[in-house]
N, CA, C and O of each residue as an XYZ file, in Angstrom:
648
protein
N     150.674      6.925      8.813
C     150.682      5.814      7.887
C     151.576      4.684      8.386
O     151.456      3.500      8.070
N     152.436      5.172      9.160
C     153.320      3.933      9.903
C     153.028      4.200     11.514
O     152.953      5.306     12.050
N     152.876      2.842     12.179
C     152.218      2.864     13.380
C     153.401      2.003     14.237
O     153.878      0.929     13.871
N     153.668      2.565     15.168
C     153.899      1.474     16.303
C     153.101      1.403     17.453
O     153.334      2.421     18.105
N     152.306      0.728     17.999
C     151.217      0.145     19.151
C     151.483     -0.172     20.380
O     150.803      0.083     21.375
N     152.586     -0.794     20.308
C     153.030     -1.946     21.320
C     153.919     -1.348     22.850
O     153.992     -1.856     23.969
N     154.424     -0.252     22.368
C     155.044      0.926     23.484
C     154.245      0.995     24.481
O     153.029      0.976     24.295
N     154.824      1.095     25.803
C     154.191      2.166     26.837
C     153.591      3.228     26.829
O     154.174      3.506     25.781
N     152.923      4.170     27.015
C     152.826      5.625     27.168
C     153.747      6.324     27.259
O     153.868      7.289     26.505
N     154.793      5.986     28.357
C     155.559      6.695     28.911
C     156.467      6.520     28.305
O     157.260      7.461     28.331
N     156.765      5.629     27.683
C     158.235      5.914     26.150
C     158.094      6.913     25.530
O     157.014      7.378     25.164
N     159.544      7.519     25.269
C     159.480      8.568     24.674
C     159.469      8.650     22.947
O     160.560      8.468     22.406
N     158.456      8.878     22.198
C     158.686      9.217     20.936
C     160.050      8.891     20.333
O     159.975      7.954     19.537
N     161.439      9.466     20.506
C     162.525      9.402     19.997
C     162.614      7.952     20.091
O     162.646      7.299     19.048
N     162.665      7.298     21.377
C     163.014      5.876     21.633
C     162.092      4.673     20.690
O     162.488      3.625     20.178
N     161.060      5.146     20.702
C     160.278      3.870     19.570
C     160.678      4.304     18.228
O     161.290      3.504     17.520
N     160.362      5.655     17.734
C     161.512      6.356     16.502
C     162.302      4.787     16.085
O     162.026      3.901     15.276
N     163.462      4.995     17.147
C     165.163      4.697     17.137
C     164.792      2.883     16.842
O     165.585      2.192     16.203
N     163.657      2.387     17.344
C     163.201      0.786     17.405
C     162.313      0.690     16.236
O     161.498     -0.232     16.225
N     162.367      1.689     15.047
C     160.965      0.746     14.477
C     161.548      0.629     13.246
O     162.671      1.099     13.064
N     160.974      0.094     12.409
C     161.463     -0.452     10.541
C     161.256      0.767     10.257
O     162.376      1.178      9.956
N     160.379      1.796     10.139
C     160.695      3.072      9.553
C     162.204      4.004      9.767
O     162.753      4.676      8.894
N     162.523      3.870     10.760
C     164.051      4.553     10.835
C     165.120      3.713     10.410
O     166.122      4.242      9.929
N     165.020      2.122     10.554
C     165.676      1.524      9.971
C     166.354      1.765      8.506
O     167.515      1.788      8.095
N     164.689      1.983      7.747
C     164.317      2.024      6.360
C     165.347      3.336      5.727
O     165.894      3.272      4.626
N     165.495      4.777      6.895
C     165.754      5.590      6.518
C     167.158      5.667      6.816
O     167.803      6.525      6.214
N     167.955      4.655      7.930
C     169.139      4.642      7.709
C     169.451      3.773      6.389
O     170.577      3.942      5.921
N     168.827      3.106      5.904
C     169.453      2.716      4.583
C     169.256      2.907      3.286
O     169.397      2.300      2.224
N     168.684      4.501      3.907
C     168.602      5.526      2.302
C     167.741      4.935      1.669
O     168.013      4.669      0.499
N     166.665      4.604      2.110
C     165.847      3.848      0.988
C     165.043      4.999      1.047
O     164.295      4.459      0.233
N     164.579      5.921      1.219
C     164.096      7.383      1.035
C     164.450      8.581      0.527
O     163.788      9.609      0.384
N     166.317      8.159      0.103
C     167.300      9.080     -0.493
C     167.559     10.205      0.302
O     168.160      9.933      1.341
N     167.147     11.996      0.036
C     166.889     12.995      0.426
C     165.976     13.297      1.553
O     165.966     14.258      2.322
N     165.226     12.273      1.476
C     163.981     12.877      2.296
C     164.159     13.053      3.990
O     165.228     12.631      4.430
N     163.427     13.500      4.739
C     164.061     14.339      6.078
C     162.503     14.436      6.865
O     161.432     14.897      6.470
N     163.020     13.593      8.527
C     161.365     13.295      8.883
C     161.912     14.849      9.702
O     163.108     15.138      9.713
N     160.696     15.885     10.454
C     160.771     16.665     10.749
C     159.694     16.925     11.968
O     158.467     16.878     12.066
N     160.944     17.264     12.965
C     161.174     16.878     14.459
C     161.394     17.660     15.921
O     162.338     18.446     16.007
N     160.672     17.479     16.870
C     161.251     18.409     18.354
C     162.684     18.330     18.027
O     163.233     17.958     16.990
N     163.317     18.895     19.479
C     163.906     18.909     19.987
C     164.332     17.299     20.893
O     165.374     16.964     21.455
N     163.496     16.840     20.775
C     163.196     15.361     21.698
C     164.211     14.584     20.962
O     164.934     13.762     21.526
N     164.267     14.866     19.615
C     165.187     13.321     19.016
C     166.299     14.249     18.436
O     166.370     15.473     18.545
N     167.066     13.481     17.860
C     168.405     13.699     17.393
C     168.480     14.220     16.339
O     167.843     13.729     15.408
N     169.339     15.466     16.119
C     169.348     15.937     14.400
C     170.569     15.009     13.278
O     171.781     14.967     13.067
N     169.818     14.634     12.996
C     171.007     13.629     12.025
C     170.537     14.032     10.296
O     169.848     14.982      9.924
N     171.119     13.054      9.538
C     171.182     13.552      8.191
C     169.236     13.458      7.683
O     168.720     14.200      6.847
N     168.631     12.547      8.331
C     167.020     12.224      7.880
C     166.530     12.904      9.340
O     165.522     12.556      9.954
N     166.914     13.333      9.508
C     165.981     13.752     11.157
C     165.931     15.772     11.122
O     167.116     16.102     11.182
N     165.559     16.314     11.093
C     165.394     17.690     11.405
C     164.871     18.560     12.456
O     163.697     18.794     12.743
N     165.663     18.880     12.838
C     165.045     19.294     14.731
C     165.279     21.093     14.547
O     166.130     21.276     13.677
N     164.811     22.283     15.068
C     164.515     23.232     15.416
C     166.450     23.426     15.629
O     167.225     22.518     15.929
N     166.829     25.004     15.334
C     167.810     25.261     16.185
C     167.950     25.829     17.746
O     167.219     26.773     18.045
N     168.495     25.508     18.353
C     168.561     26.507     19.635
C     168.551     27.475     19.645
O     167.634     27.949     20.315
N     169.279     28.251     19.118
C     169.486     29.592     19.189
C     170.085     29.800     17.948
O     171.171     29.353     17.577
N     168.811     30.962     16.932
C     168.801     31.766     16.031
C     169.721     33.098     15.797
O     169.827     34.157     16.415
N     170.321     32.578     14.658
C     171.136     34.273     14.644
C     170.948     34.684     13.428
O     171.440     35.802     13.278
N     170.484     34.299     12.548
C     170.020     34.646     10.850
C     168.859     34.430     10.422
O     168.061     33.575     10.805
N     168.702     35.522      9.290
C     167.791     35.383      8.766
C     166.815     33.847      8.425
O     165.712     33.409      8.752
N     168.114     33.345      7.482
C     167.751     31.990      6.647
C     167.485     30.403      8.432
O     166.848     29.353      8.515
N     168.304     31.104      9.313
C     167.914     29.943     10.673
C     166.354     30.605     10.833
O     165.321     29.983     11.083
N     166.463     31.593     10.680
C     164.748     31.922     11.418
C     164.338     31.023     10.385
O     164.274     29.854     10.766
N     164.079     31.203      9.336
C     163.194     30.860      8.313
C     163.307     29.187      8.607
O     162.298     28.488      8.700
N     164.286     28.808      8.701
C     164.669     27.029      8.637
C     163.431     26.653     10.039
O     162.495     25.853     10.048
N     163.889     27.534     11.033
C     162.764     27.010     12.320
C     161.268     27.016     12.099
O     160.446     26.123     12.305
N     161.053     28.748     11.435
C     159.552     28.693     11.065
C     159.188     27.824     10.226
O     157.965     27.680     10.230
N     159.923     26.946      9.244
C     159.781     25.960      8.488
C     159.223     24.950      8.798
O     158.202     24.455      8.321
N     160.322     24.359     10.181
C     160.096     23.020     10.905
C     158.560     23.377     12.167
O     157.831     22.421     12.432
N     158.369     24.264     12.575
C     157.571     24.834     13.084
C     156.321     24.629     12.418
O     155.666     23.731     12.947
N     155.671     25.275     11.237
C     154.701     24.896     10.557
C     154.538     23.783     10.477
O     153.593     23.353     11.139
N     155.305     22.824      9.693
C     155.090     21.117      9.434
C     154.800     20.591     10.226
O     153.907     19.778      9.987
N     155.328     20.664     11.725
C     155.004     20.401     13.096
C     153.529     20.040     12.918
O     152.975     18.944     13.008
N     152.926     21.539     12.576
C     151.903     21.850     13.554
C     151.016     21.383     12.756
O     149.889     21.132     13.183
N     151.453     21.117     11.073
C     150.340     20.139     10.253
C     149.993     18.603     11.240
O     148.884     18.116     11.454
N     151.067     18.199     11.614
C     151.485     16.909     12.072
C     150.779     16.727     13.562
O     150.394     15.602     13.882
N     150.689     17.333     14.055
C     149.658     17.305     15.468
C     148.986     17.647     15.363
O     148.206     17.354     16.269
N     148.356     18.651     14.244
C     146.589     18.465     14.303
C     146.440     17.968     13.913
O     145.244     17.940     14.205
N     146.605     16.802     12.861
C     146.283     15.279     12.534
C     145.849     14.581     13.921
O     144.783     14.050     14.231
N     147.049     14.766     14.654
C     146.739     14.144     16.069
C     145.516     14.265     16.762
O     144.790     13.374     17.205
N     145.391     15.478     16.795
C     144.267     16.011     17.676
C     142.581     15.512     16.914
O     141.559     14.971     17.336
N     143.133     16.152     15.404
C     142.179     15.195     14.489
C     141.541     13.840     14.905
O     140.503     13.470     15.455
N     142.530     13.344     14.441
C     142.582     11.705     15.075
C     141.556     11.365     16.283
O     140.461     10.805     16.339
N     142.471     11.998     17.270
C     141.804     12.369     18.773
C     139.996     12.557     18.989
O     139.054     12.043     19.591
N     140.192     13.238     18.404
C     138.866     14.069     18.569
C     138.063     13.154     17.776
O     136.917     13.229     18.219
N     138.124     12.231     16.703
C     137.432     11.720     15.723
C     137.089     10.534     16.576
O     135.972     10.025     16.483
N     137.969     10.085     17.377
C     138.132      8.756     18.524
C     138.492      8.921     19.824
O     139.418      8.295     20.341
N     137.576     10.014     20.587
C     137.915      9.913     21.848
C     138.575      9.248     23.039
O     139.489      9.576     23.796
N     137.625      7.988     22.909
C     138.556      6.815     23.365
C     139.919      7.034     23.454
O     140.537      6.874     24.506
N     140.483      7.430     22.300
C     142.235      7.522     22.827
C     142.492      8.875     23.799
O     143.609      9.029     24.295
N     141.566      9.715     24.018
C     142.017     10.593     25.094
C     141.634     10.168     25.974
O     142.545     10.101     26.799
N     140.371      9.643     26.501
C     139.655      9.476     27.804
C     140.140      8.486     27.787
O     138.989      8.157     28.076
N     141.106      6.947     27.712
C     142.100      6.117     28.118
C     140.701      4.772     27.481
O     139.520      4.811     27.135
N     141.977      3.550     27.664
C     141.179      2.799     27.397
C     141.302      1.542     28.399
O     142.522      1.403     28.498
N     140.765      0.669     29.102
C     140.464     -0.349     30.120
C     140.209     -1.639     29.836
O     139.236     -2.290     30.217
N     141.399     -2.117     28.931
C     141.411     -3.445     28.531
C     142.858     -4.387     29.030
O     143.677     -4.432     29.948
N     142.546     -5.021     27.835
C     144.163     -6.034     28.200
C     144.791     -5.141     26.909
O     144.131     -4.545     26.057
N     146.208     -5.222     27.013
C     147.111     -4.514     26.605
C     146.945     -4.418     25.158
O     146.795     -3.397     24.486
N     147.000     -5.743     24.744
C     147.221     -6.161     23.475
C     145.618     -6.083     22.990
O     145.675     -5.671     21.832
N     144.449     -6.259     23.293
C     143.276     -5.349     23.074
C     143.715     -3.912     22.819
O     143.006     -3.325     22.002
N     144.682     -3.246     23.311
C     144.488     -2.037     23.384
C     145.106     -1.219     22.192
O     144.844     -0.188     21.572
N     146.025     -2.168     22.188
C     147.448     -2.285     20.799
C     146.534     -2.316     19.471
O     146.828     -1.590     18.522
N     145.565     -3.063     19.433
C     144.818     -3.135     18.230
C     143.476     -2.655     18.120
O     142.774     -3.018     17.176
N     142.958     -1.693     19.198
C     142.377     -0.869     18.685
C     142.659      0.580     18.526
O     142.031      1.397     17.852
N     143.987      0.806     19.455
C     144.670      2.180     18.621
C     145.176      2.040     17.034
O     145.404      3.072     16.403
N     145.345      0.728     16.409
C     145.565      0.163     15.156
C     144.452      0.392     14.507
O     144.529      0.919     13.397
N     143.671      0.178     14.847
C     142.141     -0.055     14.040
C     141.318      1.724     14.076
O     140.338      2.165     13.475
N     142.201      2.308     14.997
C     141.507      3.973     14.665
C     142.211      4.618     13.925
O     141.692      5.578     13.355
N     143.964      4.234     13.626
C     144.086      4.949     13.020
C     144.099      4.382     11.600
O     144.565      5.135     10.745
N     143.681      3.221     11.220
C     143.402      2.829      9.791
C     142.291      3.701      9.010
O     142.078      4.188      7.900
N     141.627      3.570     10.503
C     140.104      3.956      9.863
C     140.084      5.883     10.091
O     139.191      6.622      9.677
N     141.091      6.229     10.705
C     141.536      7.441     10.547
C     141.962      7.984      9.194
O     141.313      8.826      8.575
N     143.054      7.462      8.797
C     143.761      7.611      7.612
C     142.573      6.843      5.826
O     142.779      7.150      4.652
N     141.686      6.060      6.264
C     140.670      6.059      5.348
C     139.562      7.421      5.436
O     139.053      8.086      4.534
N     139.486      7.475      6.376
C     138.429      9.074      6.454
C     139.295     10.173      5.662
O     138.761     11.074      5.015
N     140.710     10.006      5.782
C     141.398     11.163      5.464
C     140.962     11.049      3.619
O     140.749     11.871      2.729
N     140.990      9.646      3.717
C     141.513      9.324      1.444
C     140.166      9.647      1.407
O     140.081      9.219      0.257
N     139.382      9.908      1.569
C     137.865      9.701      1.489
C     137.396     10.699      1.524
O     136.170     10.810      1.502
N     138.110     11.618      1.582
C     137.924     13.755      2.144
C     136.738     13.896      3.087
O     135.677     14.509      2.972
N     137.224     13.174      4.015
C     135.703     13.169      5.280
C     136.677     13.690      6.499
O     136.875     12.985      7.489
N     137.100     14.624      6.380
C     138.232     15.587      6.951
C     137.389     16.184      8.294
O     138.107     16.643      9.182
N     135.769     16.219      8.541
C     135.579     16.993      9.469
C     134.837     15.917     10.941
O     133.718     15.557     11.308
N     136.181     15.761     11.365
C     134.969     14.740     12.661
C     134.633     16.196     13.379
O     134.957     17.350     13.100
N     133.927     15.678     14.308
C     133.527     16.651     15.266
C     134.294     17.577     15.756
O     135.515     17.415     15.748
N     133.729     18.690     16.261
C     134.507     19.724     16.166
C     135.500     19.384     17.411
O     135.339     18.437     18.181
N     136.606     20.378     17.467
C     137.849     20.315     18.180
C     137.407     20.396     19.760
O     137.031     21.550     19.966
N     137.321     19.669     20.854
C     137.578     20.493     22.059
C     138.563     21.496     22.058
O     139.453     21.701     21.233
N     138.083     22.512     23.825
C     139.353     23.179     23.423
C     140.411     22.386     24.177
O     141.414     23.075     24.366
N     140.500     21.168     24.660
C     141.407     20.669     25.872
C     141.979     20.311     24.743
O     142.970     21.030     24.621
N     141.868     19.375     23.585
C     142.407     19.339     22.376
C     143.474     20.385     22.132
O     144.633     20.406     22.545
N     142.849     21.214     21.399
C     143.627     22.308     20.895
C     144.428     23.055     21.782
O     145.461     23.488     21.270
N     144.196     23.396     23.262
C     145.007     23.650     24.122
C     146.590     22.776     24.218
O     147.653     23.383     24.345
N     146.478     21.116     24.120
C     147.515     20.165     24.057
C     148.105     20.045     22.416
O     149.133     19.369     22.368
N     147.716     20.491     21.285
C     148.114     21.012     20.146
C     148.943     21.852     20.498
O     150.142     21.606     20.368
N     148.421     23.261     21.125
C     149.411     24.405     21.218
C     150.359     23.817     22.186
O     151.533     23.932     21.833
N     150.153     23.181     23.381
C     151.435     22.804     24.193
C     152.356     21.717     23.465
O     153.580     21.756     23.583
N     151.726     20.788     22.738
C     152.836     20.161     21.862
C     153.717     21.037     20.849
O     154.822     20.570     20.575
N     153.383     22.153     20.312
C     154.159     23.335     19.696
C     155.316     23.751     20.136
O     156.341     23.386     19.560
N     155.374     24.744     21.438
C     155.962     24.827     22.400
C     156.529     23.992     23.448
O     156.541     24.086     24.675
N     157.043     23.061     22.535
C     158.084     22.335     23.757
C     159.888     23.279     23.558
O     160.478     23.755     22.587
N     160.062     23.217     24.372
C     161.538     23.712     25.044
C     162.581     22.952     23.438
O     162.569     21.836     22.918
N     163.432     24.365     23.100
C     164.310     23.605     22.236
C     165.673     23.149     23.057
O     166.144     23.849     23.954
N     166.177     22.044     22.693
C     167.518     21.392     23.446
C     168.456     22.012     22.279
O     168.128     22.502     21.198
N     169.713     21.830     22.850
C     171.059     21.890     22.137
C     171.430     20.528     21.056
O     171.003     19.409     21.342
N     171.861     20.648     20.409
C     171.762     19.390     19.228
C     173.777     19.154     19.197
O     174.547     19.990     19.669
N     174.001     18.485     18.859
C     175.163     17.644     19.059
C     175.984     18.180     17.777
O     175.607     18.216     16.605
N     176.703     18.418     18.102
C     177.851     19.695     16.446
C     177.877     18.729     15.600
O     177.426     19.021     14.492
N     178.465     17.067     15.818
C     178.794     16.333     14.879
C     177.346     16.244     13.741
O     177.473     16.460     12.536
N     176.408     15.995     14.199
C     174.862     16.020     13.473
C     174.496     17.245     12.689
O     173.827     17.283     11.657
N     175.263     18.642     13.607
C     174.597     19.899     12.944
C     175.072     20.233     11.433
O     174.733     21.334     10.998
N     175.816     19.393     10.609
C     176.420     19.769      9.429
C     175.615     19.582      8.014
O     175.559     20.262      6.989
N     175.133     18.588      8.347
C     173.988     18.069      7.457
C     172.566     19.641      7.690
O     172.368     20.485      6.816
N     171.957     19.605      8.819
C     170.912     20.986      8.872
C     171.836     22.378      8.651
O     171.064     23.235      8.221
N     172.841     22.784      8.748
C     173.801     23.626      8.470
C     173.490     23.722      7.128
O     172.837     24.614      6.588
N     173.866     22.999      6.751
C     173.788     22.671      4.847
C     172.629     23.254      4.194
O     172.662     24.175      3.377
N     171.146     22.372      4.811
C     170.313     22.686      4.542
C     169.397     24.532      4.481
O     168.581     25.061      3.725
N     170.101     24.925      5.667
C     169.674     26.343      6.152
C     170.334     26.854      4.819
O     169.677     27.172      3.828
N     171.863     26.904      4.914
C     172.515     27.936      3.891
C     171.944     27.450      2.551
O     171.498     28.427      1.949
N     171.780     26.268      1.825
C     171.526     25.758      0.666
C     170.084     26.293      0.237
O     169.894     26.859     -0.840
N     169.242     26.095      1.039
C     167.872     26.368      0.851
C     167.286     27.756      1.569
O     166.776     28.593      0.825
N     167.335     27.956      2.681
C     166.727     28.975      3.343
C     167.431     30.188      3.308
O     166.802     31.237      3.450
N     168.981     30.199      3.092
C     169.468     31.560      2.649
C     168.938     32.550      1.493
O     169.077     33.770      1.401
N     168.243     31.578      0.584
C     168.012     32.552     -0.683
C     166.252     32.643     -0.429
O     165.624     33.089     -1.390
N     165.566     32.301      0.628
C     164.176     32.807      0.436
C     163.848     33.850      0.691
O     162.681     34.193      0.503
């Protein structure tokens, strides 16, 4: 529902993250509680939720399998997407800013198929779903102690008693 276009390929997710009015929005609490949910790639801060490194409890397992699932809602959208508009896998051969606005224009018309319960484009490749499961399995990093107090919180507050 929020898009940025204008990036490289080769930028990393975290870095357009860190540049766009949506993180802005969420450093100034204009979302209150709410918590976007995240690799290992970006930073665990008070709105950001990233996987732990290394599990030693019950309620951390549960916190990962948590962030784990949501994940995986969140990239098969992608693949969704994908698959509904090929074009964005098999590349596209324009001028830039052509290109900026028709990855804009698929996923409008993405996210209208969605309100519209027209949920089934064509079926999945498996090269698709193969890059689903490898987006799953990315490598967890170590997260920064000062950040871990806020997901600390969350594990014992919520995931201790499930």
């Amino acid at each position: 529902m929020d898009i940025v276009s204008r990036w490289p390929g080769s930028t990393h997710d975290a870095t357009i993250f860190r540049n766009s009015r949506i993180c802005s929005r969420f450093e100034s609490n204009e979302f209150e509680d709410a918590v976007i949910v995240a690799d290992s790639g970006y930073p665990c801060n008070r709105f950001v939720m990233t996987p732990l490194s290394r599990v030693t409890t019950q309620a951390e397992s549960l916190f990962n399998e948590s962030i784990i699932r949501t994940r995986n809602c969140v990239e098969r959208q992608y693949g969704v997407w994908k698959n509904r508009f090929p074009v964005l896998s098999l590349g596209i051969r324009m001028d830039v800013k052509q290109v900026e606005a028709i990855i804009v224009a698929t996923a409008v018309l993405h996210n209208i198929c969605n309100l519209c319960n027209d949920n089934e484009p064509p079926i999945l490749s498996r090269e698709i779903i193969a890059s689903i499961d490898a987006a799953m399995n990315v490598p967890i990093s170590e997260i920064t102690s000062n950040n871990m107090s806020h997901r600390r919180n969350i594990i014992e507050n919520h995931f201790r008693n499930l």
